[in-house]
C-alpha positions as CSV (number, residue, x, y, z in Angstrom):
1,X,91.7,86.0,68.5
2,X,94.2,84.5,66.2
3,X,97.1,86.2,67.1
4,X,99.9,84.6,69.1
5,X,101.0,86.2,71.6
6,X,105.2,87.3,72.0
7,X,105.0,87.5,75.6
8,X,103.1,86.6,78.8
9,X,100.1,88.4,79.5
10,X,100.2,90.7,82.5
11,X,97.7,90.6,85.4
12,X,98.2,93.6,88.1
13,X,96.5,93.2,91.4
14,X,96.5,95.2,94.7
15,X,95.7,91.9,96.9
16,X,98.8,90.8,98.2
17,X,97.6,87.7,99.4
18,X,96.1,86.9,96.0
19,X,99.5,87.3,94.4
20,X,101.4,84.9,96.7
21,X,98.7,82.3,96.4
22,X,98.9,82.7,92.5
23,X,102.9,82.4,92.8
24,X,102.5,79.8,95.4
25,X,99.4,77.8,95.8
26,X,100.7,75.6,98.8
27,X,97.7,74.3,101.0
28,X,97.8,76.6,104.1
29,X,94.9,76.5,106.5
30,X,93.6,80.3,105.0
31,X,92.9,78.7,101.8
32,X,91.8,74.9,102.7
33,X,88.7,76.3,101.2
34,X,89.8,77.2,97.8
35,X,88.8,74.6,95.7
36,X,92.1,72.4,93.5
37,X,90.0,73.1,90.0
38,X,91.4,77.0,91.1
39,X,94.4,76.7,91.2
40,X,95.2,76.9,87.3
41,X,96.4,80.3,87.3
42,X,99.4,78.9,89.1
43,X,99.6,76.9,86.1
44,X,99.8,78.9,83.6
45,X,102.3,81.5,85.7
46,X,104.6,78.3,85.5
47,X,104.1,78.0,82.1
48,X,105.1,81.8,81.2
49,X,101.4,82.5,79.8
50,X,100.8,85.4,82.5
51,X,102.6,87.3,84.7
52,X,101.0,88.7,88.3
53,X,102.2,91.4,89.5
54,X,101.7,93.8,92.4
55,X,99.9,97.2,91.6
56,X,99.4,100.4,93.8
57,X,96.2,100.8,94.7
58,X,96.7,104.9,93.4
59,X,97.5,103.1,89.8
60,X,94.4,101.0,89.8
61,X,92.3,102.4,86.7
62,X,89.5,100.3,87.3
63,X,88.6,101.9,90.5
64,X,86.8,104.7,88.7
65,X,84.4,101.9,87.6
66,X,83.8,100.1,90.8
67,X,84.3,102.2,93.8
68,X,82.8,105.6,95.1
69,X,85.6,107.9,94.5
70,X,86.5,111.4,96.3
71,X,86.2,114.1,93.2
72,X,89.9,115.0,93.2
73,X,90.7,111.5,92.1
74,X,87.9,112.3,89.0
């Protein structure tokens, strides 16, 4: 947009497994099947552009968007 950014941009996630494969894309035999073009978020994590970062699945905002959700959480 024009605008450079001052700091990395933050991604939050409630996959654990995503996370550590973002942080650490080592070939394991659960993710032979993830294809090496993939792997660029680990890239730019090294390069400071984003940050990934664990979020509670209670603090997920998006939820209201995606899921079926019980009316007390409305």
């Amino acid at each position: 947009m024009g605008f450079p950014e001052k700091e990395a941009t933050l991604i939050k996630g409630d996959n654990n497994g995503s996370i550590a494969i973002a942080k650490n894309p080592e070939l394991h035999q659960c993710t032979k099947h993830i294809e090496v073009r993939w792997h660029w978020v680990h890239d730019l994590i090294k390069e400071g552009q984003i940050m990934v970062t664990k979020c509670k699945g209670m603090e997920q905002t998006t939820d209201v968007l995606t899921k079926v959700l019980l009316c007390p959480k409305h």
